[in-house]
C-alpha positions in Angstrom: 175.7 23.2 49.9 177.0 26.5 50.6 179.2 26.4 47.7 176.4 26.6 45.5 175.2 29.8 46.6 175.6 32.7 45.7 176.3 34.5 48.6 178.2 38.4 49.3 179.3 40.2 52.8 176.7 43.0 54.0 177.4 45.5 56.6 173.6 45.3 58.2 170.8 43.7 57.8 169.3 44.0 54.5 166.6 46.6 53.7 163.5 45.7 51.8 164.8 47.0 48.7 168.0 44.3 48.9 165.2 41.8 49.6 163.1 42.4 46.5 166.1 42.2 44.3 167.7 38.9 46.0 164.3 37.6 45.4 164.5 38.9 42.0 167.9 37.3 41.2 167.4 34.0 42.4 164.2 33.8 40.4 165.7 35.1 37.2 168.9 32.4 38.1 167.1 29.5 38.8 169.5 29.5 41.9 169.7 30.1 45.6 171.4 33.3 46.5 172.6 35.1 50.1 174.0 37.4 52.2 175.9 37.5 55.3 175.4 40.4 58.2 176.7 41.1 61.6 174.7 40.2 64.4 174.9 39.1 67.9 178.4 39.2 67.8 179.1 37.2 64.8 177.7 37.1 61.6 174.3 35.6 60.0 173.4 34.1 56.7 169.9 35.2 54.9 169.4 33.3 51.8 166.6 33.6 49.0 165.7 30.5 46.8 164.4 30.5 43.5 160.6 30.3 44.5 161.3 33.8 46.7 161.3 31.3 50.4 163.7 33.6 52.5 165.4 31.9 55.7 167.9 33.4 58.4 170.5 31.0 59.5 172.9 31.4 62.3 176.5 30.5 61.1 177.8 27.6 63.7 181.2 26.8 64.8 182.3 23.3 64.7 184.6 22.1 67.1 187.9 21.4 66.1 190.9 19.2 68.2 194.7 19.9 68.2 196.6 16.5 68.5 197.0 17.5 72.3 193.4 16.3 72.9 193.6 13.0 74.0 191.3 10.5 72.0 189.0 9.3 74.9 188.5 13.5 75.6 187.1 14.0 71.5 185.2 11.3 71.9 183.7 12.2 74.8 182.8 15.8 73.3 181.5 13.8 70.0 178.9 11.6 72.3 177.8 14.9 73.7 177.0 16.7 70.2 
């Protein structure tokens, strides 16, 4: 899904300005569009849809196993997702 938006790298938050025109490009698009932003140590995701809905999202980090993991340990970690 997030291959579909349209999304670019901010500095900060965006300002009220920014919001009005991602608002105004996803409307005039048809299309979802986005930004990421530092926060809290990593970054967020604010995206606009076409009907002007605005939603934060925190980026998560899936876990990943090296083929030193035992089987019986990752699936363990899976059952606890």
């Amino acid at each position: 899904m997030d291959d579909q938006i349209d999304t670019h790298d901010l500095d900060a938050p965006p300002d009220a300005d920014l919001i009005t025109e991602l608002r105004d490009r996803a409307h005039d698009r048809g299309e979802a569009v986005g930004v990421t932003f530092p926060a809290d140590g990593g970054r967020k995701r604010f995206v606009v849809s076409p009907r002007g809905t605005c939603v934060l999202l925190n980026d998560t980090r899936e876990d990943s196993f090296n083929p030193s993991v035992g089987v019986e340990e990752i699936a363990a970690a899976l059952q606890d997702q």
